[in-house]
C-alpha positions as CSV (number, residue, x, y, z in Angstrom):
1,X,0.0,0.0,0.0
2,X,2.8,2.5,0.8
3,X,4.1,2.0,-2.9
4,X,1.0,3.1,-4.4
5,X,1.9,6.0,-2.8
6,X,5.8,6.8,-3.1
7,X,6.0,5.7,-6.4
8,X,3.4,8.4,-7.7
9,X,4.8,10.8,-5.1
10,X,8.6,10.2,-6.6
11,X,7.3,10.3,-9.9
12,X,5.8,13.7,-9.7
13,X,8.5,14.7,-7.5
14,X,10.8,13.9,-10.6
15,X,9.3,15.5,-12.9
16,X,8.8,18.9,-10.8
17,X,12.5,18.6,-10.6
18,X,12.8,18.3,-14.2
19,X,10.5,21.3,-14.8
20,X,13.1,23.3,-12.5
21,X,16.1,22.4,-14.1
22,X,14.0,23.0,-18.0
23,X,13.4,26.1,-16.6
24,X,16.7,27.2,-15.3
25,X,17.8,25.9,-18.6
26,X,15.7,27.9,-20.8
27,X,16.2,31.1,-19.0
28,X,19.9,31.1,-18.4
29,X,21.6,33.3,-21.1
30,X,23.9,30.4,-23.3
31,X,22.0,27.1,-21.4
32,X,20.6,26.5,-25.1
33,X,22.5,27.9,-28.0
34,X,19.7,29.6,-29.8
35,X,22.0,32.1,-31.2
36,X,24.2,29.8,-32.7
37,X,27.1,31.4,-31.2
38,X,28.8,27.8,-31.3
39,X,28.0,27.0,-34.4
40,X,31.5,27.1,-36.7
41,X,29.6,26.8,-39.7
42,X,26.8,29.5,-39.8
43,X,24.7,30.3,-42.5
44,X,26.3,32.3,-45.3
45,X,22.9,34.2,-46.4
46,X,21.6,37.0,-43.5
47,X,17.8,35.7,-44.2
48,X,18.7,32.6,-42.3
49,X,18.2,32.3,-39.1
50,X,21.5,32.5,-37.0
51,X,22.8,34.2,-39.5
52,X,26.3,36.0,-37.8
53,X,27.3,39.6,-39.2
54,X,26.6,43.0,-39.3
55,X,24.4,45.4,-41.7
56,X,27.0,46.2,-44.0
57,X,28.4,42.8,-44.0
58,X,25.1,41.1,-44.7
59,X,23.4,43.9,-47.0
60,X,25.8,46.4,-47.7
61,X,23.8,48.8,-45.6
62,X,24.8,51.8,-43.5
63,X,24.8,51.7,-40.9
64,X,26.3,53.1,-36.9
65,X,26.9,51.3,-33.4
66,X,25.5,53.2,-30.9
67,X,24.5,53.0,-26.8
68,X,21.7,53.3,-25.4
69,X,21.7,53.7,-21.7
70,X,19.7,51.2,-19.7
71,X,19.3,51.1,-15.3
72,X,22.2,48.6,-15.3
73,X,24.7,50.4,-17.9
74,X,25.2,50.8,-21.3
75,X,23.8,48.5,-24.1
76,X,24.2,48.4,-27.8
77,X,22.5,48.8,-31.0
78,X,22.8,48.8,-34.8
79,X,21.2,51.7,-36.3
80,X,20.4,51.3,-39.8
81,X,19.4,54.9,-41.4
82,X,16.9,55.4,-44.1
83,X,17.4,56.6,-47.5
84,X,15.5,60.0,-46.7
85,X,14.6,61.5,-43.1
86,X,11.2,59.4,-41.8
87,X,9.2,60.1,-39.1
88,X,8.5,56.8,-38.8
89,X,11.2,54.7,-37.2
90,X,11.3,51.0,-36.3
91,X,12.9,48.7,-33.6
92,X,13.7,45.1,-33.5
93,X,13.7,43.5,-30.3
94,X,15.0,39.5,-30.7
95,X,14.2,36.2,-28.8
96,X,15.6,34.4,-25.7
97,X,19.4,34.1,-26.7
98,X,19.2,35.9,-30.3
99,X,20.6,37.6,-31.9
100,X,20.3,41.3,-33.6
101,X,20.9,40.0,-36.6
102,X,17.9,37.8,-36.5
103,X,16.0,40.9,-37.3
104,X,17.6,40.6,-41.2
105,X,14.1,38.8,-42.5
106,X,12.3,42.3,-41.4
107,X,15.2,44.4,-41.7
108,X,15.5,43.9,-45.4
109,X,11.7,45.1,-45.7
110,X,11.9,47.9,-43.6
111,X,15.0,49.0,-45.5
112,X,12.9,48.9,-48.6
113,X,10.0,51.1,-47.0
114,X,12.4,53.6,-46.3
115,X,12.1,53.3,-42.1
116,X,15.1,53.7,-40.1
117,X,15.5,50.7,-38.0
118,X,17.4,50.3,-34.6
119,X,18.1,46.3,-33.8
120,X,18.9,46.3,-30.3
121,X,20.6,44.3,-27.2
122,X,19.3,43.7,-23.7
123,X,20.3,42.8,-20.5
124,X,21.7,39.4,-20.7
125,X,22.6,39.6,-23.9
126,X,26.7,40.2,-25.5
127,X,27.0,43.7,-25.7
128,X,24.9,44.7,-23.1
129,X,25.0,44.6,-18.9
130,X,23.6,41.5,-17.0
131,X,21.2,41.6,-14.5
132,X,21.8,40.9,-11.0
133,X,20.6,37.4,-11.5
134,X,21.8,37.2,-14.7
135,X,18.4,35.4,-15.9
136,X,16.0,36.1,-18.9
137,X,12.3,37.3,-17.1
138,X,10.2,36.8,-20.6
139,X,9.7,40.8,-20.2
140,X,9.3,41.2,-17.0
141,X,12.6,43.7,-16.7
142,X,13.7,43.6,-20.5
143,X,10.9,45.7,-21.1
144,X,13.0,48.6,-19.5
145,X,15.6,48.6,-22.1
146,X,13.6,48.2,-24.7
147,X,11.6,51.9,-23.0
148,X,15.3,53.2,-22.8
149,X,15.9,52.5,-26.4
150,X,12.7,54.0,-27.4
151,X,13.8,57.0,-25.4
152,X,17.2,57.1,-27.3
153,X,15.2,57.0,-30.9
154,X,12.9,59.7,-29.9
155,X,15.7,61.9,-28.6
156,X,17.1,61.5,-32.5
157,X,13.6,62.8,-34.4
158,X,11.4,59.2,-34.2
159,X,8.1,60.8,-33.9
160,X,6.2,57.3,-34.7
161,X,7.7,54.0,-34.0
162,X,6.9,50.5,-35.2
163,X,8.0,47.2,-32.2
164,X,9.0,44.9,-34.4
165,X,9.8,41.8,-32.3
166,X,10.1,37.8,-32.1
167,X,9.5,35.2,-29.5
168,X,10.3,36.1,-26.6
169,X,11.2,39.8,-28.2
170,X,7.3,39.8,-28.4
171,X,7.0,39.4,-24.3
172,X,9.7,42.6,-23.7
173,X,6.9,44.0,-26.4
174,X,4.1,43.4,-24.6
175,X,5.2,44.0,-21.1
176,X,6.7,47.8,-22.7
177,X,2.6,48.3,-23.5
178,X,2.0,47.0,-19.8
179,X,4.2,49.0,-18.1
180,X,5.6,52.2,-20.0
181,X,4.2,55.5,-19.1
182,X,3.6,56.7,-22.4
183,X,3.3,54.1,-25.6
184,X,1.1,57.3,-27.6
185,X,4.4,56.9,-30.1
186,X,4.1,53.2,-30.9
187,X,2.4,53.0,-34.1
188,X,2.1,49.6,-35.0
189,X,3.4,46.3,-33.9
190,X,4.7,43.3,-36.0
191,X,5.3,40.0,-34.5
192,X,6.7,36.7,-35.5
193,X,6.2,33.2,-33.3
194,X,4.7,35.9,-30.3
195,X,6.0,34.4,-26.8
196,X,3.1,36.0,-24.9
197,X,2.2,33.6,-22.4
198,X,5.1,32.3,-20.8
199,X,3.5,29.5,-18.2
200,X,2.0,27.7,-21.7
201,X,5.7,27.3,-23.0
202,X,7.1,24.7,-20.4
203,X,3.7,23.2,-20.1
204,X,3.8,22.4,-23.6
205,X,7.0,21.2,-23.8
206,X,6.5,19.1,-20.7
207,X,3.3,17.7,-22.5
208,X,5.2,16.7,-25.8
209,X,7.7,14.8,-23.6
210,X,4.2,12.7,-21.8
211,X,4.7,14.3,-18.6
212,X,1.8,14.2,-16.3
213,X,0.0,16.9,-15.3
214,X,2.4,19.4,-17.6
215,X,0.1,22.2,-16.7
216,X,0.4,21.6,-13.1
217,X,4.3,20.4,-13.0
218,X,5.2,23.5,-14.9
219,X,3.1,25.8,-12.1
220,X,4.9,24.2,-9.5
221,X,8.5,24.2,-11.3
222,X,7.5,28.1,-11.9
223,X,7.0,29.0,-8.3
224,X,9.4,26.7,-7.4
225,X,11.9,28.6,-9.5
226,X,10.4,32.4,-8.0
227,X,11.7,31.1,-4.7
228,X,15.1,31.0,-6.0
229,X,15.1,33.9,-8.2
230,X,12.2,36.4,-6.8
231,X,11.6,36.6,-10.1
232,X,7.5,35.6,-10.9
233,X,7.2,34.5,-14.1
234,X,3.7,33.1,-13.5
235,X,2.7,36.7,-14.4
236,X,5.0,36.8,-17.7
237,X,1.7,37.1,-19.5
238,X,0.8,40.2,-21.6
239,X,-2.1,38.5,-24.2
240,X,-4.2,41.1,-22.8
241,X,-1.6,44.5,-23.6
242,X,-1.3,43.1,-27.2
243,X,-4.8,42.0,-27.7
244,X,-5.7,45.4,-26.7
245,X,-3.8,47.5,-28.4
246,X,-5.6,49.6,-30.5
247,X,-3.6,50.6,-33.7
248,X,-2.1,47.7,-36.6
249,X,-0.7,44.2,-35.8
250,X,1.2,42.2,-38.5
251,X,1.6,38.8,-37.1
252,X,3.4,35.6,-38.5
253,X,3.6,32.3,-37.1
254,X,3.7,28.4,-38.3
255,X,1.9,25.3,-37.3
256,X,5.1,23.9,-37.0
257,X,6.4,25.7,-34.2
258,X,7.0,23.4,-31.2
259,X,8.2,26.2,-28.9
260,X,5.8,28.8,-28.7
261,X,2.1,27.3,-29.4
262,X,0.1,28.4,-32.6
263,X,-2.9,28.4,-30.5
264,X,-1.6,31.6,-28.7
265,X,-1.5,33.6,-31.9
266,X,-5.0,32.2,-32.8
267,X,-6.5,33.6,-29.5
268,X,-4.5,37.0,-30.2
269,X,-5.7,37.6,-33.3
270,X,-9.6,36.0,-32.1
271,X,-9.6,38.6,-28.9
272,X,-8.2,41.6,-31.2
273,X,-10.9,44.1,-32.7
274,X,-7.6,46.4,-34.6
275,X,-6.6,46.2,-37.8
276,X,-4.4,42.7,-38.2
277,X,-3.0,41.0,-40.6
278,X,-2.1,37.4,-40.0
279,X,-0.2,35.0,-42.0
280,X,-0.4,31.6,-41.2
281,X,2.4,29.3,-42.3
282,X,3.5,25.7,-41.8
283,X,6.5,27.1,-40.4
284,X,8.8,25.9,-37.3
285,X,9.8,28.1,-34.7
286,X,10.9,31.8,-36.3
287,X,10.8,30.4,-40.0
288,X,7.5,31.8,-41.7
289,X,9.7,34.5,-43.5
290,X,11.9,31.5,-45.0
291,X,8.3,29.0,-45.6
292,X,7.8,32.0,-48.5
293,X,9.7,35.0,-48.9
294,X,7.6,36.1,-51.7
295,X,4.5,36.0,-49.7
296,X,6.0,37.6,-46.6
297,X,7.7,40.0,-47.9
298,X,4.5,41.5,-50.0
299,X,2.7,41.2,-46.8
300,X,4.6,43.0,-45.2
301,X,5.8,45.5,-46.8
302,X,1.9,46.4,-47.7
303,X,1.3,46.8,-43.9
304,X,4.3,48.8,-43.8
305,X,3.0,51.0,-46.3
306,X,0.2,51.6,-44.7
307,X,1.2,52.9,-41.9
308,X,3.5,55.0,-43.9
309,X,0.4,56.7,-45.7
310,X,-0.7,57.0,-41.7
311,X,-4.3,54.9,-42.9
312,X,-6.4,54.4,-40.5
313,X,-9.4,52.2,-40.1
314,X,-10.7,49.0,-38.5
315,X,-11.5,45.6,-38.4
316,X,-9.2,42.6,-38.9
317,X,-7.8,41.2,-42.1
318,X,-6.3,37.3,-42.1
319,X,-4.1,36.4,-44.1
320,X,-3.1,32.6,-44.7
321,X,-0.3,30.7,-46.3
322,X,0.0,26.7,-45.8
């Protein structure tokens, strides 16, 4: 009788501990390579992900290295000027681990529309200061870096400015809507793979790998982890901010993305009343742009013009690519 008990108990028990160290995993700057820092080989074309080199090595583009000043010290950033003066500037906020020059796929578009585009780094990342516990919060703190380089663009003429940002990019994103004082100058949003419900991430991955309860084992390795880090990421959930906003989404994400769920995008774009544009691919994590360039590209640089011509309207526009 006492087995039917402590083997259920040490199961569980196992896999909270597993949650914890998944966790601790995922949010320690260079526990997963998603940069591809390591790789020796990395891609050769800048529209791959992991790509490794800057602006004018990739594109031929102008562009300067500046620093932005966040609370724990100086970061940097690529800006990447425009062919003529714009009002309307962009910045590209990357994923857990990434890279700036992830941002080439939207970069190369933005260039075309004629928007001046800042790619940044955040605590955590090379090229910027750590945080005291040197840990990744979804958002939670990033957010501030991302309001400091805002601050920086507006100090240089950025009168409207499009958050261009991917997984967990799209957290810092929405936690900036949540939290800044003033978001009046953010005219639009585009997102790829949008991380904006953190607890569902461990949960699901638990769930591929047949653990029980993954909802419930991720909770507890969550507050588990909070205890050890003060850090809460049970709240690292800004669906609501984005789902609210009230000017232009453009949103990308694939069916075949095993990291951040599909399913959150769906509810995004189902709770959202704005104008949105949503294009549905078969992609895996972060690889809608390379599913179809063609497609992409035309999407988004039609959004882009949009908001260049300063259209307004409502509603919400879907579209699909399989």
């Amino acid at each position: 009788m006492v087995w039917v008990v402590l083997v259920p108990a040490g199961l569980l028990l196992a896999y909270l501990i597993g949650g914890v160290v998944l966790l601790q995993r995922l949010l320690t700057p260079g526990g997963v390579d998603w940069s591809g820092a390591n790789n020796p080989n990395p891609p050769k074309d800048p529209l791959v992900l992991n790509y490794r080199g800057d602006p004018r090595t990739a594109f031929g583009f102008d562009f300067t290295t500046i620093q932005y000043m966040t609370e724990h010290g100086p970061a940097e950033a690529w800006l990447v000027p425009a062919r003529e003066p714009s009002p309307l500037w962009a910045i590209y906020v990357h994923g857990i681990g990434g890279l700036r020059e992830n941002g080439y796929k939207q970069l190369s578009v933005l260039h075309e529309a004629g928007i001046p585009t800042l790619l940044i780094t955040y605590r955590n990342d090379r090229g910027a200061p750590a945080s005291p516990n040197r840990l990744y919060s979804f958002g939670l703190t990033e957010w501030r870096d991302l309001d400091a380089a805002i601050g920086w663009m507006q100090s240089r003429g950025a009168q409207r400015i499009v958050l261009v940002a991917e997984s967990m990019g799209a957290a810092i994103a929405g936690q900036y809507l949540t939290h800044a004082a003033d978001i009046s100058a953010i005219a639009a949003l585009a997102l790829d793979a949008p991380a904006l419900d953190f607890p569902s991430i461990p949960a699901g991955i638990l769930g591929r790998y047949h653990a029980p309860f993954a909802t419930a084992t991720a909770a507890l390795g969550i507050g588990a982890l909070k205890l050890f880090t003060g850090t809460d990421l049970a709240t690292a959930n800004c669906m609501d901010a984005v789902a609210r906003f009230e000017r232009p989404l453009f949103l990308a994400h694939g069916t075949g993305d095993l990291l951040v769920p599909l399913a959150q995008s769906e509810e995004l774009v189902a709770r959202r009343t704005a104008p949105t544009v949503f294009i549905q691919t078969g992609a895996t994590h972060l690889h809608s742009f390379n599913e179809d360039p063609a497609r992409y590209r035309a999407a988004f640089l039609g959004f882009l013009d949009g908001l260049s011509r300063n259209s307004g309207g409502s509603g919400t526009s879907r579209g699909t690519s399989s």
